[in-house]
N, C-alpha and C positions, 0 to 999 in steps of 0.2 A: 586462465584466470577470468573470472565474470567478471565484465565491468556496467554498473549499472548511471544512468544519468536521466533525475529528474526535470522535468520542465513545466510548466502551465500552470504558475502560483502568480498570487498576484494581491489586489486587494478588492473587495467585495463589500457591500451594502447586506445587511441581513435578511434573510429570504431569497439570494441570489444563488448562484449556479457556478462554478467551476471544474473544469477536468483539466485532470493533471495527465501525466504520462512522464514513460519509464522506460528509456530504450536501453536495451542487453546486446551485448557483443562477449567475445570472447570464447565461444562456444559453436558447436555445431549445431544442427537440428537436432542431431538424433542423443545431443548430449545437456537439452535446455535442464532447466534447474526445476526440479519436482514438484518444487514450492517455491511462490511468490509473495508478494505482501508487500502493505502498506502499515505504516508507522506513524506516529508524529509526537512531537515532543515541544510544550510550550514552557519559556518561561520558569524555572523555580519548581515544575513537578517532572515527574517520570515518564519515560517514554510509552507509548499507549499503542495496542494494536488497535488498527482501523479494521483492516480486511486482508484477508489472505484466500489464496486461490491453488488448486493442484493446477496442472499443465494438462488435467483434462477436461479441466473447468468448474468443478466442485468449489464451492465459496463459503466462506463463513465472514462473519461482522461481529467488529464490537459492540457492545447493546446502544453505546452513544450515538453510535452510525445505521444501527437497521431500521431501512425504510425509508432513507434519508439519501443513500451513500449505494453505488454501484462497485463494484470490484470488475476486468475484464480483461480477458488475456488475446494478446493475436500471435500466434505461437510461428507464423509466416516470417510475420512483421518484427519478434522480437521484442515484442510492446508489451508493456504494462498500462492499463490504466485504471484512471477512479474518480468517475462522474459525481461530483458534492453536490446536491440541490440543497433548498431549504437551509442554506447556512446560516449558522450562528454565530454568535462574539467567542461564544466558548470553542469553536471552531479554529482559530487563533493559533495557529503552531507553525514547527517546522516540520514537513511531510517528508520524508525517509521511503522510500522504495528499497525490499531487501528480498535477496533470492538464496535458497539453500535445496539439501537433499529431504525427500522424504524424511516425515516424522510424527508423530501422534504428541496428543496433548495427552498428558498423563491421568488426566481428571476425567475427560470424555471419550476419551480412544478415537478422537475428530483427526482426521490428516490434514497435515498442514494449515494449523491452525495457526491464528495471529500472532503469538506469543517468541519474541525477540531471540531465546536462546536457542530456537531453532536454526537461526538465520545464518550463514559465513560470508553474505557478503552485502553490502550496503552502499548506496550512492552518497553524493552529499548532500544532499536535501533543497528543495524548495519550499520558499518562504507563502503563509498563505495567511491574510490578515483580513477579517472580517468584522465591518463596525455595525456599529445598533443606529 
């Protein structure tokens, strides 16, 4: 059973800098999860992909987050993480780290793209509060 546990949320000035991170157990090396990702979910709207990554390092971003936002995997280490520069107020959520098997977006034939019903399994989130 993956178990995933976020940490590195906090609260931030706008145009500031946070990395989060995602530590994975439950698995071997040679049985890490295909697909990684980040999530988040603020307030009264729906959950949002941020960034999702293969296990070989392949990345994709939400349009919110590219150029802004790192995605990065340490496949050693069991790590997730995801470098926020340039944050903003809309920035404002709960960050969700999630891992599952191989999958395609239906729309782009992309692997392991951001999109949640890919996902089986989920940490509980850190809190990431950014004012103006």
């Amino acid at each position: 059973q993956v178990q995933l546990v976020e940490s590195g949320g906090g609260s931030v000035q706008a145009g500031g800098s946070l990395r989060l991170s995602c530590a994975a157990s439950g698995y071997s090396h040679n049985d890490s999860p295909d697909c990684m990702a980040w999530f988040r979910q603020a307030p009264g709207k729906e959950r949002e992909g941020v960034a999702a990554i293969t296990r070989s390092g392949a990345a994709r971003y939400g349009d919110s987050v590219t150029g802004r936002f790192n995605i990065s995997i340490d496949n050693a280490a069991k790590t997730l993480y995801l470098q926020m520069n340039s944050l903003q107020p809309d920035d404002t959520a709960t960050y969700f780290c999630a891992a599952g098997a191989f999958f395609r977006d239906r729309a782009t034939g992309n692997l392991c793209p951001p999109i949640a019903r890919g996902y089986n399994y989920w940490g509980q989130g850190t809190q990431v509060t950014v004012s103006s």
